[in-house]
C-alpha positions in Angstrom: 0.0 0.0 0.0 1.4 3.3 -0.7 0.9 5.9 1.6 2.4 8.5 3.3 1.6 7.3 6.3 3.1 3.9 8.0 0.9 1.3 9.3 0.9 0.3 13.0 2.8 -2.8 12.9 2.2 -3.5 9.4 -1.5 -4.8 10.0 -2.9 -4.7 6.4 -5.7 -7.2 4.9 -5.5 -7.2 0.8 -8.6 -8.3 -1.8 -8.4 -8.0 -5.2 -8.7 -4.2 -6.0 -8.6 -3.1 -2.2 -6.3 -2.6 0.7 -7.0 -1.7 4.2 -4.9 -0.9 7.2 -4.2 0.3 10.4 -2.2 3.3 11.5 -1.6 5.3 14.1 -3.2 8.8 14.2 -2.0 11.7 12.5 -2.0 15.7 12.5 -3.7 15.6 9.2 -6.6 13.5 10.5 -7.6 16.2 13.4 -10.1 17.8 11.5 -11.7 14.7 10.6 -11.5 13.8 14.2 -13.0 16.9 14.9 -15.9 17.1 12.1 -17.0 13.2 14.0 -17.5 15.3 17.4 -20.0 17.5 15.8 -21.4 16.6 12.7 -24.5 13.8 13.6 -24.8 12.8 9.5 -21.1 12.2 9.2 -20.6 8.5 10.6 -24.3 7.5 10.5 -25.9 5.5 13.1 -22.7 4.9 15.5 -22.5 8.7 16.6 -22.3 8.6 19.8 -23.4 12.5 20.6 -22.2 16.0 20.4 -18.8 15.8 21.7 -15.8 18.4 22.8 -14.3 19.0 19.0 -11.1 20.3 20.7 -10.3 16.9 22.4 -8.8 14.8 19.7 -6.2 17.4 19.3 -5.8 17.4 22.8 -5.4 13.7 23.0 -3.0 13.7 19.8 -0.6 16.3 21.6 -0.7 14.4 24.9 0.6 10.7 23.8 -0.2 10.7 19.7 -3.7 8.8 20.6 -2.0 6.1 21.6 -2.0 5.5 25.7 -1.4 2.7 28.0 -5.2 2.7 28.8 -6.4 3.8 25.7 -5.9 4.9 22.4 -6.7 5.0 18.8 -6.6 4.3 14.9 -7.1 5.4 11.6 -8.4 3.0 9.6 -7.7 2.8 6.1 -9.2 2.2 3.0 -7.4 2.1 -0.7 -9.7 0.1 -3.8 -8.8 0.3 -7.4 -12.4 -0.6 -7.5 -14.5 1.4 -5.2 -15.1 5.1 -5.6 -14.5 5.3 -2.0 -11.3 4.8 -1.9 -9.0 6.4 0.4 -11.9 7.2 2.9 -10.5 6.9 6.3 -12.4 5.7 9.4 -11.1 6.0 13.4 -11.0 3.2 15.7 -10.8 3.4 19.4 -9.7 0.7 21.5 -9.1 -0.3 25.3 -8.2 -2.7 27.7 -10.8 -5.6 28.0 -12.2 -6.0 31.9 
């Protein structure tokens, strides 16, 4: 996959005509970040709320959105195929129990 961006311990899954991976968050993807805080239409039914749009900065200037206790990923999406490709999606994760 070719991007400017490398993926987070080279998890990748390849189909003919498509690529996605995971990487770790970037500057460029704040205002994304920041448009899924506030912007109820954008991610469809799993919005979660209103939310502070400042905080994924925040969070990306504390520990680059990756903690010890939690933390997150871009998701990405390349298709020779699809006409969405190169839309990105955010993940967040944490601990289990």
């Amino acid at each position: 996959m070719d991007s400017p961006h490398p993926l987070v311990a080279g998890i990748v899954h390849e189909a003919p005509g498509s690529t996605v991976g995971l990487r770790q968050v970037a500057e460029d993807d704040l205002a994304m970040l920041r448009r899924f805080a506030v912007e109820p239409g954008l991610i469809g039914l799993d919005w979660a709320g209103f939310r502070d749009a400042a905080a994924p900065a925040r969070r990306f200037a504390e520990d680059g959105s990756l903690g010890e206790r939690t933390g997150g990923l871009i998701v990405q999406v390349e298709s020779a195929v699809d006409a969405r490709a190169g839309r990105l999606h955010s993940l967040r994760w944490r601990p289990a129990g």
